[in-house]
C-alpha positions in Angstrom: 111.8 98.7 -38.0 108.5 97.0 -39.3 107.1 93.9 -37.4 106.6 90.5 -38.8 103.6 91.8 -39.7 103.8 94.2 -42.3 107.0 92.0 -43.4 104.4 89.2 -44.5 102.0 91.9 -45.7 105.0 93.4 -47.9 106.0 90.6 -49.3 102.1 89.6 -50.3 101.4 92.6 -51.8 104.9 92.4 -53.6 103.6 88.8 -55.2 100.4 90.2 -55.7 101.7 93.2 -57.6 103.7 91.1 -59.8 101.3 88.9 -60.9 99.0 91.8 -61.3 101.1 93.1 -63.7 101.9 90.1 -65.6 98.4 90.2 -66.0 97.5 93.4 -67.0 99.9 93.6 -69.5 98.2 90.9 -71.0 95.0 93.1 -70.8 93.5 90.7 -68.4 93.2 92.6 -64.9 92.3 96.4 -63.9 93.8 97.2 -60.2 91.5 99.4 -57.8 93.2 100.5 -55.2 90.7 101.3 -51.9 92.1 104.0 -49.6 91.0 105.8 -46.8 90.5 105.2 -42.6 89.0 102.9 -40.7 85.9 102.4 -42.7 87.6 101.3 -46.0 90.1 99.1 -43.7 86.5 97.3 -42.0 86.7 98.3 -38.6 84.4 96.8 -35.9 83.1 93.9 -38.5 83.4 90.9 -37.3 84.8 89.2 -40.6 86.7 91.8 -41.7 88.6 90.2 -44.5 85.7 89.1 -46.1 83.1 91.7 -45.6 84.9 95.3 -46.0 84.0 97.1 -48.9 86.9 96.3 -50.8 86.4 92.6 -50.7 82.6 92.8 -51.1 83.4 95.1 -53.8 86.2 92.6 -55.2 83.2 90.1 -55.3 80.6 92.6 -57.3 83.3 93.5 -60.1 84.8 89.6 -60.5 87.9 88.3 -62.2 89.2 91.2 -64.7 89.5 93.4 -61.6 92.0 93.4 -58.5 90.9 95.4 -55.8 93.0 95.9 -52.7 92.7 97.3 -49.1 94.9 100.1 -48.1 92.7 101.2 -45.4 94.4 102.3 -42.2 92.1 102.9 -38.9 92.4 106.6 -37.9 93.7 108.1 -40.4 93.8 111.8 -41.4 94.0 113.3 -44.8 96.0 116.2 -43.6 99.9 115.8 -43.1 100.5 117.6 -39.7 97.2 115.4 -38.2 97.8 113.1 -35.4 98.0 110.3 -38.0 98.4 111.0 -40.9 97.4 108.6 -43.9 100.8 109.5 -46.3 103.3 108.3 -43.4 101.0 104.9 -43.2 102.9 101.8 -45.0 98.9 101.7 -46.2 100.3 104.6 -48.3 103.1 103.6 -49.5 102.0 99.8 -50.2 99.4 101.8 -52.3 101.7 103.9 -54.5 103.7 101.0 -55.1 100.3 99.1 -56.2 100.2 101.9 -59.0 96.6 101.4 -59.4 94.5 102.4 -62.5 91.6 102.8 -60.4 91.8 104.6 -57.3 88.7 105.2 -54.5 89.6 107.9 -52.0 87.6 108.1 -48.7 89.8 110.6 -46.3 88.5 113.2 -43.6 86.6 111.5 -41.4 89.1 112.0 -38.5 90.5 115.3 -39.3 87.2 117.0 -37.7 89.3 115.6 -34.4 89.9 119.1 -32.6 93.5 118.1 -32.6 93.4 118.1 -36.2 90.4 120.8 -38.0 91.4 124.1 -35.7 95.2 124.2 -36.2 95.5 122.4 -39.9 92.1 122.9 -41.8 93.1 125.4 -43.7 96.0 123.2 -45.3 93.2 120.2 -46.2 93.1 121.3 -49.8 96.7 121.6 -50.6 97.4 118.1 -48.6 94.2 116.6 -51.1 95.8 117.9 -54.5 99.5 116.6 -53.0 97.8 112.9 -52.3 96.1 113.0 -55.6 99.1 114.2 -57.6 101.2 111.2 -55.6 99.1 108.4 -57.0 99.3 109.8 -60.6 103.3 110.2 -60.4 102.7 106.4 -59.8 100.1 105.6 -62.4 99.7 108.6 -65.2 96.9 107.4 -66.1 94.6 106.2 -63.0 91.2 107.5 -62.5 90.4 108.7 -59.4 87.6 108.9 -57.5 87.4 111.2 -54.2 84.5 110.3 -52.0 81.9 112.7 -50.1 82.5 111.6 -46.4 80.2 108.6 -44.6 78.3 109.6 -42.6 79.1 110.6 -38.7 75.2 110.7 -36.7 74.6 112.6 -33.5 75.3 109.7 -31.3 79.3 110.0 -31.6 80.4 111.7 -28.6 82.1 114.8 -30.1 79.0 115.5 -32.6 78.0 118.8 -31.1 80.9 119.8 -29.5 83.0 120.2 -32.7 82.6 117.2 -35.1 79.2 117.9 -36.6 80.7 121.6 -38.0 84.0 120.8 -38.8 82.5 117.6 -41.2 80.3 119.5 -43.0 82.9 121.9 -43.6 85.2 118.9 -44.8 82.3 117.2 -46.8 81.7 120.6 -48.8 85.3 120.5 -49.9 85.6 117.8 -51.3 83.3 118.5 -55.0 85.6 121.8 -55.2 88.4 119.4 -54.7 87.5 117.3 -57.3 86.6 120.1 -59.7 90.2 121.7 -59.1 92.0 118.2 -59.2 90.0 117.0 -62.3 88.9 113.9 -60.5 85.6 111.9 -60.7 83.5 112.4 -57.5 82.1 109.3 -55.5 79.0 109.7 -52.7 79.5 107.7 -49.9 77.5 109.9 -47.8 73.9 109.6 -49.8 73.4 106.0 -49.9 73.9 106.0 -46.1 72.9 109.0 -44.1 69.4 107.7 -44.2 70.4 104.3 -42.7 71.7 105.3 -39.1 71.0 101.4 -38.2 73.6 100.3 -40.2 75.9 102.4 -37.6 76.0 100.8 -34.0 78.8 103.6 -33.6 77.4 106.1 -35.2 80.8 106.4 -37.1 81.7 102.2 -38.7 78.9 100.5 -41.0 78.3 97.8 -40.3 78.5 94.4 -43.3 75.4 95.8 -44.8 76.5 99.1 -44.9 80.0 98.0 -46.2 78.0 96.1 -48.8 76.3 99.5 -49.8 79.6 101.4 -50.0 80.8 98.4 -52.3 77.6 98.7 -54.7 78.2 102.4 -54.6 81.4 101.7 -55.9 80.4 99.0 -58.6 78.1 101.4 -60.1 80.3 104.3 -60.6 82.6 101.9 -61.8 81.0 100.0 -63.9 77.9 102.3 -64.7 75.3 100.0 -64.2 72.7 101.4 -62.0 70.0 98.4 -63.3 68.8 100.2 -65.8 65.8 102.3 -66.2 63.8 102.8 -63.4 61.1 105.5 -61.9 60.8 106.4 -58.4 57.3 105.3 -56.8 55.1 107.9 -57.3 55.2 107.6 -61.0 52.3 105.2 -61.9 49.5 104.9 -63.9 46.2 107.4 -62.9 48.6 109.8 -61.4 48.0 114.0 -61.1 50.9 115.7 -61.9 51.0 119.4 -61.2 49.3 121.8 -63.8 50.9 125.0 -64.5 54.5 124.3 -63.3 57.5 122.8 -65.2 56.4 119.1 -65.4 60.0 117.0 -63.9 60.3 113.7 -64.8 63.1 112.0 -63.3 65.0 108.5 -62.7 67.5 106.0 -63.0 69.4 103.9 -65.6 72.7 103.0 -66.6 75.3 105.9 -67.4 75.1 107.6 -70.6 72.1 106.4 -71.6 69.7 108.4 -73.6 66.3 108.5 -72.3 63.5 109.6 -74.8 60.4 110.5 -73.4 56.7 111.2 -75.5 54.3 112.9 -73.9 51.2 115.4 -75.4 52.4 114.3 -78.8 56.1 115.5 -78.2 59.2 113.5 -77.9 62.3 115.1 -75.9 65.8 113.1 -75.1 68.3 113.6 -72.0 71.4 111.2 -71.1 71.9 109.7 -67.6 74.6 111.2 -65.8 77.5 109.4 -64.4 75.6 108.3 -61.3 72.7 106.9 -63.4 70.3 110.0 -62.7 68.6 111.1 -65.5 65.9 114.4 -65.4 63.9 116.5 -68.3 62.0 119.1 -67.2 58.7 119.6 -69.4 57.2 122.8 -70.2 54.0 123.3 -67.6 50.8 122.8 -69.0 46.7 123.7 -68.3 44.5 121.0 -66.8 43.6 118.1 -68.7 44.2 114.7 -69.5 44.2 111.5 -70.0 47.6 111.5 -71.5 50.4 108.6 -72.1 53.7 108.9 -71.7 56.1 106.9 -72.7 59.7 106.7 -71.3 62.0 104.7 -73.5 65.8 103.5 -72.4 68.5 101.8 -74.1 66.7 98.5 -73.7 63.3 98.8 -72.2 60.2 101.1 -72.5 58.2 102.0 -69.2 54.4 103.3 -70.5 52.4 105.6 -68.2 48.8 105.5 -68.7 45.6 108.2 -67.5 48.2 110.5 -66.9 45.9 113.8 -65.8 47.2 117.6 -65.4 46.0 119.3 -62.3 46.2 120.0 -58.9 48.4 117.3 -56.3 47.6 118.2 -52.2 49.9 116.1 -50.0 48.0 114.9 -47.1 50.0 113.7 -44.2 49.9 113.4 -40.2 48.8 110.7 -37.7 46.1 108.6 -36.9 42.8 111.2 -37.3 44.6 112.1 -41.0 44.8 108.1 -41.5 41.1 107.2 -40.2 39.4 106.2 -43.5 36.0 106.9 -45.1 34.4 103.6 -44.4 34.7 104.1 -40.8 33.7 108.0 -40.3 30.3 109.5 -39.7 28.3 108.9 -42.9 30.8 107.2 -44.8 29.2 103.8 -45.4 26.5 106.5 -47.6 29.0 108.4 -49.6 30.9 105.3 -50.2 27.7 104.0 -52.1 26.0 107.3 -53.3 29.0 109.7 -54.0 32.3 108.1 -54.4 33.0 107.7 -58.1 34.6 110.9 -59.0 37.0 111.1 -62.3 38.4 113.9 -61.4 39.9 112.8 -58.3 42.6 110.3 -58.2 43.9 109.1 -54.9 47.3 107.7 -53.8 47.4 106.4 -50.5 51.2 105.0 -49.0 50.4 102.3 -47.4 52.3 100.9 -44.0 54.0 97.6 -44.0 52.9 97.4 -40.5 50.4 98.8 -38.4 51.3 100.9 -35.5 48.5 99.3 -32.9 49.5 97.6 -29.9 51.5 94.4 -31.4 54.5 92.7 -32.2 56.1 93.2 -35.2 57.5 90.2 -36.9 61.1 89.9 -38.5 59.9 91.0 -42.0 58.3 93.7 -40.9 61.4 94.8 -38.8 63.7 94.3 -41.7 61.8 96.4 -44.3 61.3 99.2 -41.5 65.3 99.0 -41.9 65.5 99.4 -45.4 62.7 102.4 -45.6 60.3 99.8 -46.9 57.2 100.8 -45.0 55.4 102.5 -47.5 53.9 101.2 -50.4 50.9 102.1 -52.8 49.7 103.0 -56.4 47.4 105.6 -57.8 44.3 105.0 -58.3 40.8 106.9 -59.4 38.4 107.7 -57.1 35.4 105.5 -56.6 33.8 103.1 -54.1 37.1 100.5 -53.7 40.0 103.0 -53.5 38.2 105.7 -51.5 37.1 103.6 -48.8 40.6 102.7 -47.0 41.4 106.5 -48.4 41.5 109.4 -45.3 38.0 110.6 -44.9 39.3 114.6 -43.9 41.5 113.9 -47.5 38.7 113.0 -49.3 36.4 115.2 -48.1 38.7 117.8 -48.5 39.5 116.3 -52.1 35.7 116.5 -52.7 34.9 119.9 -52.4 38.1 121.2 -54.0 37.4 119.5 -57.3 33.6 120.4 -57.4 34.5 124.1 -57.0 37.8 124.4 -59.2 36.9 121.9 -62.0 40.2 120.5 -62.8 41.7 116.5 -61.7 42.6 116.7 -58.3 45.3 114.5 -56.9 45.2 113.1 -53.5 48.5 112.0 -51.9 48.2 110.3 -48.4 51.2 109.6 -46.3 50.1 109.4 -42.7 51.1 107.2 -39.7 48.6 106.6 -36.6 50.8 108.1 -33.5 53.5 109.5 -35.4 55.2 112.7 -33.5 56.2 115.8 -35.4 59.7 115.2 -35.3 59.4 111.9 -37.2 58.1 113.8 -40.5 61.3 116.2 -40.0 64.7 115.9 -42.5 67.8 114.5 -40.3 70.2 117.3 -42.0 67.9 120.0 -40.3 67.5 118.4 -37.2 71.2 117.5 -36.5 71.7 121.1 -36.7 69.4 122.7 -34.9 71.1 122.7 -31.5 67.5 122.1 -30.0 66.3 118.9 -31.8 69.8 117.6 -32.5 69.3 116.1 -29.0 65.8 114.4 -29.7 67.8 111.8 -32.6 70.0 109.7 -30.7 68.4 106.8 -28.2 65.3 108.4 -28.8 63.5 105.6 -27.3 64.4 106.6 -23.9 64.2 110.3 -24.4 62.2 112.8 -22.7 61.7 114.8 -25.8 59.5 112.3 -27.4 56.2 111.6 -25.9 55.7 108.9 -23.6 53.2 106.7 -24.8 55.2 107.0 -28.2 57.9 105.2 -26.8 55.9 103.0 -24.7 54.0 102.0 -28.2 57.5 101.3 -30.2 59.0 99.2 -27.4 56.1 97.2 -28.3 56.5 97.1 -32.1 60.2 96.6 -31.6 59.7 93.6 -29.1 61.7 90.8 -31.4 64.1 93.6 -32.3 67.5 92.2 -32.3 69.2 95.8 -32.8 69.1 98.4 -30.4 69.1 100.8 -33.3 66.3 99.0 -35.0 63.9 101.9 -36.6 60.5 102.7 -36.3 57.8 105.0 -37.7 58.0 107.1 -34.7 62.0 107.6 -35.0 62.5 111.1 -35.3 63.7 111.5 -39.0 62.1 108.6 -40.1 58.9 109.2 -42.1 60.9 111.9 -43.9 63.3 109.9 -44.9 60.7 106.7 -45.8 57.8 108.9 -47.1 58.5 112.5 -47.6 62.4 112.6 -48.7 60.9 110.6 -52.2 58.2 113.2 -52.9 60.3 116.5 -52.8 61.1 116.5 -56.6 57.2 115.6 -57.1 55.5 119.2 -57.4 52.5 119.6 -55.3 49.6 122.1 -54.9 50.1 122.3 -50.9 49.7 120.3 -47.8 47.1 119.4 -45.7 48.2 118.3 -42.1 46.2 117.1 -39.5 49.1 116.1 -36.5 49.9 117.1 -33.0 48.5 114.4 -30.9 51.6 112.7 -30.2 53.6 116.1 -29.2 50.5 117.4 -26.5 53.2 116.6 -23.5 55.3 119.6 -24.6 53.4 122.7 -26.1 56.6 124.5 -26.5 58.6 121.8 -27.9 56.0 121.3 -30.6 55.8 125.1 -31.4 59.8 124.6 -32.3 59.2 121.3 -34.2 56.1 122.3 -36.1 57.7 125.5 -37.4 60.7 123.3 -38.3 59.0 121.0 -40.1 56.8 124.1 -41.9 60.3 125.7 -43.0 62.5 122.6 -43.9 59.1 121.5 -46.3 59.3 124.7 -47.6 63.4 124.9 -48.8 62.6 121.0 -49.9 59.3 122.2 -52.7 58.9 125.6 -52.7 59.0 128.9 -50.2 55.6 130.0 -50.4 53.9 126.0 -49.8 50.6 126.6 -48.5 50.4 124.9 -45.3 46.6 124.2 -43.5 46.3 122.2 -40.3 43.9 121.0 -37.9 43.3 122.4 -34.7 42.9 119.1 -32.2 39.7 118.0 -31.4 38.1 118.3 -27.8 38.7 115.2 -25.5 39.2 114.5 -22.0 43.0 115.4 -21.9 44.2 117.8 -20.1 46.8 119.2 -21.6 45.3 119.7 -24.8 43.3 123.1 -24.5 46.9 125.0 -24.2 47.8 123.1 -27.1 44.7 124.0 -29.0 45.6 127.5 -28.3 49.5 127.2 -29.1 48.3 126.0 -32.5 46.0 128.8 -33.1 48.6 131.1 -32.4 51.3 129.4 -34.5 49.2 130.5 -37.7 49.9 134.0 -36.7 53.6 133.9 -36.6 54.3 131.7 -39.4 53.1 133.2 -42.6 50.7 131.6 -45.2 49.7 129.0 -42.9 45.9 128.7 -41.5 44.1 126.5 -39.1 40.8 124.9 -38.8 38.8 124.4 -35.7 38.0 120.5 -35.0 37.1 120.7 -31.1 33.1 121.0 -31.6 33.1 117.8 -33.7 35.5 115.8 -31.1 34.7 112.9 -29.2 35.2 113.4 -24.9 36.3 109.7 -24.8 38.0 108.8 -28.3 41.0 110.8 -30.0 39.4 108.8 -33.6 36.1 111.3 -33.3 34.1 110.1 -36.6 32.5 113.4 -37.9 35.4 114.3 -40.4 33.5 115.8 -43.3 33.2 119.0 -41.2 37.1 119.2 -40.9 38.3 118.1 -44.5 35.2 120.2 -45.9 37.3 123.4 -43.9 40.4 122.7 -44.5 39.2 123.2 -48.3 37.4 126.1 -47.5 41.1 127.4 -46.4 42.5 126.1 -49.8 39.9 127.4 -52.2 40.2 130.7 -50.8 43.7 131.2 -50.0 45.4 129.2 -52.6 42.4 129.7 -55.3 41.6 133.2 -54.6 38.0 132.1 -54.9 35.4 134.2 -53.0 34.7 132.0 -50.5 34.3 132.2 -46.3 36.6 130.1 -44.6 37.9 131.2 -41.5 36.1 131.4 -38.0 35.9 134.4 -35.9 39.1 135.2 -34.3 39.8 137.7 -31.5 41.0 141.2 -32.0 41.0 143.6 -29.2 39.7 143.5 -26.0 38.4 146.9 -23.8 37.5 146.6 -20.2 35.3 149.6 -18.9 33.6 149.4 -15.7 32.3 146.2 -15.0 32.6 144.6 -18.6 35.1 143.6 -20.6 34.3 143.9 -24.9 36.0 141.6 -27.3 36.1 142.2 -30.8 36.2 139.6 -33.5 37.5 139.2 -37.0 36.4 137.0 -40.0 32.8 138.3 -38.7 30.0 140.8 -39.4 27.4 138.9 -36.9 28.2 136.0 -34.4 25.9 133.4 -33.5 26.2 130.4 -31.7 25.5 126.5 -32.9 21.7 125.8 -33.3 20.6 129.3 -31.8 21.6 127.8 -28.6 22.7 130.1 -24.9 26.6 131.4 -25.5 28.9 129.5 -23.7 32.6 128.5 -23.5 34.3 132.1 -22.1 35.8 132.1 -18.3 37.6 134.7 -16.9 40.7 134.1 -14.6 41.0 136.5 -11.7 44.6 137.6 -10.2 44.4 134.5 -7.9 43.9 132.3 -10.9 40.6 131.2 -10.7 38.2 130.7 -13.4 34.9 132.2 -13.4 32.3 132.0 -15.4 30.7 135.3 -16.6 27.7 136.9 -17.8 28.2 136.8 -21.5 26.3 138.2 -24.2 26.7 138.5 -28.2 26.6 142.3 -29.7 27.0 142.2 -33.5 30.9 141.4 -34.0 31.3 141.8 -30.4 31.3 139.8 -27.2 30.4 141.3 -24.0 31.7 140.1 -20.6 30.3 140.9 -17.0 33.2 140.8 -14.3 31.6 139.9 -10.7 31.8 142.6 -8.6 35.5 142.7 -6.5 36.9 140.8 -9.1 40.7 141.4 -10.7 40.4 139.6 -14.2 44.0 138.7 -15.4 43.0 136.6 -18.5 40.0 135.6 -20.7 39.6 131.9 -22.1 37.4 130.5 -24.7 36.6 127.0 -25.1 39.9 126.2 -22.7 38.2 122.8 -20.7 40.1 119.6 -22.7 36.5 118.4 -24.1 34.9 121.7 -24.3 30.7 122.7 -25.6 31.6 126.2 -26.7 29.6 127.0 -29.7 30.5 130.6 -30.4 30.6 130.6 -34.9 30.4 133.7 -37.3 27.7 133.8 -39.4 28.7 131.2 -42.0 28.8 128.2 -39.4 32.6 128.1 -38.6 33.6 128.2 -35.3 35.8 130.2 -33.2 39.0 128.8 -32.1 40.2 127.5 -28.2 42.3 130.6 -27.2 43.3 132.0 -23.7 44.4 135.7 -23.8 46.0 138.1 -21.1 44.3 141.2 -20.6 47.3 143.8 -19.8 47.5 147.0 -17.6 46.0 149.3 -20.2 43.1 147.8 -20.6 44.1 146.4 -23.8 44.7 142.8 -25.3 45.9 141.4 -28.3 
């Protein structure tokens, strides 16, 4: 028997119906019929009438449209789930709608484990069956069947069950469509990148519902506000020589999209969801060029467009420190700076990461992954001074040695961890870092002073899921997520400070992040990083060596020494030419296969006999030490774990060790002590790296 209720809701819907077709008879109103679980019904809003996505979405389309909510809370798409949608009065108020427009959002709670393990396999059939329903109703309605919101790692059932089964669900559904002949709708897209909009990780929230409902109006409708580029396109910008040239963007549906570059003209048409792409064939080095980008009604002109070579520069604070404040800079900016060939593009931050308060607009643009900004500029005394001094620097020598534009991207955030530049899809399932996403404020994972710093930021914060820079995810999704279809050259990282309170951690997380870069541009991504600097810290020496030996088991990745240039009191040391002038040392040799030295002396063997242990080196014919100076920087550590200092002596490629007499030596460190004067180098200046090694029971390290 139904209640009062759904009496009153029958008989509304009965009026409504009527007059709705009364009305479109008379060619006046199109019915969209909204159907799906609790987030199509509005759940948790406060207004729920008025700001589900069906209502905001009845607002967006206006008068010549009807849309109703036939969202019921829990339900499941498949027929033998613990509630299913087709024995709702949701579903049969819907049928009897007979809507010529019909948005489908269903699977959310089949990944219940009373649902997904017994009845999965039956999800397809029960799809076609719902699909087929609304069509005996309306021939010919168009229907849309929507990839799945989002569910984030905060629900309670995300790694037990939930997290596997959705995916499983969500990559359905485009085979559904394909099989059923129906139109495809994201919902997931436009919101996995907003987990703030979630307080339950599961219900958006009236801004997320107002998403959902734009979503909706644009597939509609297709009006995506016509023709737009994403950010990176600008005048003065590098775009990748010898590689397909992709130029990509937005406008309304069907539109053709004629673009003229190097004297050519090509066409492509928008796709339903507004995204347009033409792929140009690669070209030399050169430039300037112009191209022009030309819609149905406006014309976007790009100007000093140059063909070259783009490095993505990115990391924390010592990548951000700029050139006016380094060692030196104040001269170069005034002697040196104006370079043509190198053209700089620095994201700026909408708020500074120091020790303050952030105010409501800065908290409301860190929301909406507003908090980067910039444009792309040439190279001269203005634009290089704010500009990273290792970038630069690194920029600098590049460019003088290959001849060709060099393009500079910088997109680095002073104490931003590792796992803040890392993609949420690869983190949520990686049974390691899925733990690091949710309430990561007061999680042991992230470094201390990290969350110390954001509870600062996020004072005024009104929402205990309001974002920072230092989320994990975040700057991916801000920074890095609107870069991946932007070729580059390689990356230059210089990060790690914020992840010294857990070596191992970091060694996960930084091969992560080298891995997930690499599926997002391309497999063989050069990668070259920064060994930290010496300081006064004292976990950083085993972190110094961790790094060193992470270039060994990830390949075409290689490190440069920074701790002979570091400052004992301050992390922002000011001597970066050294570092930015290795780093492209690294490059020009590795990715340039140009005959130049760039890597220090790295150990190779060790043999003990009698009373002195002999390392050998690589990357070396002589060693030396800084400014002819007395070697220094090896200990040994006996079987009680003490250091001791030995007599040490340099023998061509070789060091040579004196054990004290009655001593057991279990391990051999170089440069180990947190701000360290070790100044062993090969015989083109670079130095050798921190490293502590084990000697074993043959005799023999590695």
């Amino acid at each position: 028997m139904m209640s009062i209720k759904q009496c009153r809701l029958l008989v509304l819907l009965s009026a409504i119906i009527l007059f709705n077709a009364n009305a479109f008879a008379q060619g006046k109103i199109i019915k969209v019929a909204c159907i799906g679980n609790s987030v199509t019904y509005g759940y948790g809003l406060e207004h729920r009438e008025s700001e589900c996505y069906p209502t905001q979405l009845q607002g967006l389309l206006g008068d010549n449209y009807s849309v109703m909510n036939f969202g019921h809370s829990g339900a499941t798409l498949l027929k033998h789930g613990h509630n299913p949608y087709y024995k709702t009065a949701e579903f049969n108020n819907a049928i009897a709608f007979a809507p010529d427009i019909a948005i489908i959002h269903l699977g959310l709670n089949d990944t219940d484990p009373r649902d997904w393990p017994d009845y999965g396999q039956d999800f397809e059939a029960d799809y076609s069956w719902l699909i087929d329903t609304f069509r005996k109703a309306n021939p010919k309605v168009k229907i849309f069947i929507a990839r799945l919101s989002p569910i984030f790692s905060g629900h309670p059932r995300f790694k037990s069950g939930t997290r596997d089964w959705y995916w499983q669900i969500q990559n359905l559904i485009p085979e559904i469509a394909k099989a059923n002949n129906t139109s495809l709708i994201d919902f997931h897209e436009p919101l996995y990148n907003r987990p703030d909009l979630f307080p339950d990780n599961l219900h958006p929230t009236k801004e997320g519902a107002a998403i959902l409902a734009k979503t909706c109006y644009q597939r509609i409708t297709g009006k995506y506000d016509g023709l737009k580029l994403p950010a990176v396109f600008m005048d003065n910008m590098v775009l990748q020589r010898d590689r397909t040239i992709p130029l990509y963007g937005t406008a309304n549906a069907d539109d053709i999209i004629t673009i003229t570059f190097n004297k050519r003209s090509s066409q492509t048409k928008t796709n339903e969801y507004g995204q347009w792409k033409l792929n140009l064939p690669a070209m030399k080095a050169g430039g300037p060029y112009t191209i022009r980008i030309a819609g149905r009604d406006s014309v976007i002109t790009l100007k000093n467009i140059f063909m070259g070579d783009v490095w993505l520069c990115a990391g924390q604070s010592n990548m951000f420190f700029p050139l006016k404040k380094s060692a030196g800079g104040a001269d170069e900016l005034r002697k040196n700076a104006l370079n043509k060939n190198i053209h700089l593009y620095k994201l700026n931050l909408q708020a500074e990461t120091d020790p303050v308060v952030w105010d409501s607009v800065a908290l409301a643009k860190t929301n909406q992954l507003k908090f980067f900004s910039g444009s792309w500029k040439t190279c001269d005394s203005l634009s290089a001074a704010d500009f990273s001094a290792v970038a630069y620097y690194f920029g600098k020598k590049v460019a003088g040695k290959v001849k060709v534009p060099i393009g500079l991207i910088e997109v680095a955030v002073g104490g931003s961890p590792t796992e803040s530049w890392i993609d949420r899809y690869t983190m949520e399932h990686d049974d390691l870092l899925v733990d690091m996403i949710a309430n990561w404020r007061k999680s042991d994972f992230v470094m201390q002073w990290c969350r110390d710093r954001a509870d600062i930021n996020l004072k005024n914060a009104k929402s205990p899921k309001q974002r920072h820079t230092y989320e994990p995810c975040y700057n991916y999704e801000a920074a890095i997520a609107p870069l991946t279809q932007f070729p580059i050259k390689g990356v230059v990282w210089y990060q790690g400070e914020s992840n010294t309170h857990n070596t191992e951690l970091h060694e996960h997380l930084f091969k992560t992040l080298v891995n997930s870069w690499r599926k997002k541009w391309v497999e063989d991504l050069p990668f070259y990083y920064v060994q930290l600097s010496g300081i006064n810290r004292p976990s950083w020496p085993v972190f110094r060596d961790s790094q060193r030996r992470l270039q060994q088991q990830i390949p075409d990745v290689h490190m440069v020494v920074s701790y002979d240039v570091g400052d004992s009191l301050n992390v922002h040391y000011t001597n970066k030419q050294p570092v930015g002038e290795r780093l492209a040392k690294l490059a020009l040799h590795y990715s340039y296969n140009e005959n130049i030295r760039a890597n220090g002396p790295e150990p190779v063997i060790a043999r003990r006999s009698g009373n002195r242990i002999v390392i050998s080196f690589t990357n070396t014919t002589r060693l030396k030490t800084m400014d002819q100076k007395p070697l220094c920087g090896f200990e040994l550590v006996n079987d009680k774990g003490n250091q001791i200092k030995p007599g040490m002596s340099i023998k061509g490629n070789k060091i040579v060790l004196l054990i004290p007499t009655a001593e057991t030596v279990q391990a051999i460190n170089y440069a180990m002590q947190p701000f360290t004067r070790a100044n062993l180098i090969n015989e083109v200046g670079l130095p050798a790296p921190t490293f502590s090694i084990k000697i074993h029971h043959n005799n023999l390290f590695y």
